[in-house]
N, C-alpha and C positions, 0 to 999 in steps of 0.2 A: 551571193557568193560567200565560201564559207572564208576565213581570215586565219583559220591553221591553230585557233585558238581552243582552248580542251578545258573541262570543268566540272566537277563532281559537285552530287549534290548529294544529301542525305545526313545521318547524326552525326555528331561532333567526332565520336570514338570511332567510327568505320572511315570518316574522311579524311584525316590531319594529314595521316601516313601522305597523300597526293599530293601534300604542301611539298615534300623534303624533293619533291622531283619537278619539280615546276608548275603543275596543274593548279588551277584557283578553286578553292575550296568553297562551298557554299550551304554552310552547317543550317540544315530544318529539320522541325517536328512536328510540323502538320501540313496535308496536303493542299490548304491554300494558302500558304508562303512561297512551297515548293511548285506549285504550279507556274505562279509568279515568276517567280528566278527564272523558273525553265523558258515561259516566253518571254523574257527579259533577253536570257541568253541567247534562244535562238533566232531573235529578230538582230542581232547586236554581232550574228552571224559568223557564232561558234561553230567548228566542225564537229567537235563529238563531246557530250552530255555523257556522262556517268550518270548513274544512278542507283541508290543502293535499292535492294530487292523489297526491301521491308518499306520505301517509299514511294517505287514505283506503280502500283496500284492506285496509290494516290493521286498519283500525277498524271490521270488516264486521258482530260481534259488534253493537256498540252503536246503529250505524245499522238496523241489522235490529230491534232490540228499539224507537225510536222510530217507525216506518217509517209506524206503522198510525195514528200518536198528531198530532194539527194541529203541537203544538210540541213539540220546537227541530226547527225549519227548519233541517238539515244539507246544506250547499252547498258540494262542490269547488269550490277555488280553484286556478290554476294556481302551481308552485313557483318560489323563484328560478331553476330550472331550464329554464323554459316549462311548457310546458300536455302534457298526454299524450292531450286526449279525452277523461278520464275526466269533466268537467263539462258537456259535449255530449253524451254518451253517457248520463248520467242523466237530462238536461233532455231526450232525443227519446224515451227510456222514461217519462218522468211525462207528457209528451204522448199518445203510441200512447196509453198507459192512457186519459187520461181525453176521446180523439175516438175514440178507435177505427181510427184509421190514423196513418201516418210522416207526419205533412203538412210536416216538417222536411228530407224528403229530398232530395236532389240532383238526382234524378232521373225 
């Protein structure tokens, strides 16, 4: 049962800004720190996991293991970097799933 609690994860410069609103921050640079954290947090039974785009790849392990589970709601976020797609690209695959077509596509 998730506990209403919210936490980004990713580099220092994309994440601080989540401190000034309540969110707990949890500054990594490589994907098995960040792995960590992530089942850290979601056993400890966070509702929603940030994650910056440039780290979420990394963290395929731990995303795969919540995937099937309602909580932590694991949500790319774009990096101080910009955006790469990776948060589009998950948001029109948890669509197709659950209509059965792209109804996000362009075309």
């Amino acid at each position: 049962m998730a506990n209403g609690k919210c936490a980004v994860i990713g580099d220092r410069d994309s994440i601080l800004i989540f401190k000034a609103v309540g969110i707990e921050v949890y500054p990594e640079s490589d994907g098995e720190h960040a792995n960590f954290t992530m089942h850290k947090l979601g056993r400890a039974g966070y509702a929603v996991i940030y994650v910056t785009e440039s780290m979420y790849p990394l963290c395929a392990e731990a995303i795969a293991e919540f995937a099937g589970e309602p909580y932590p709601a694991i949500i790319p976020i774009p990096d101080a970097l910009g955006t790469q797609g990776i948060g589009l690209k998950a948001l029109k695959e948890n669509v197709e799933k659950a209509v059965g077509v792209d109804i996000l596509s362009n075309s």
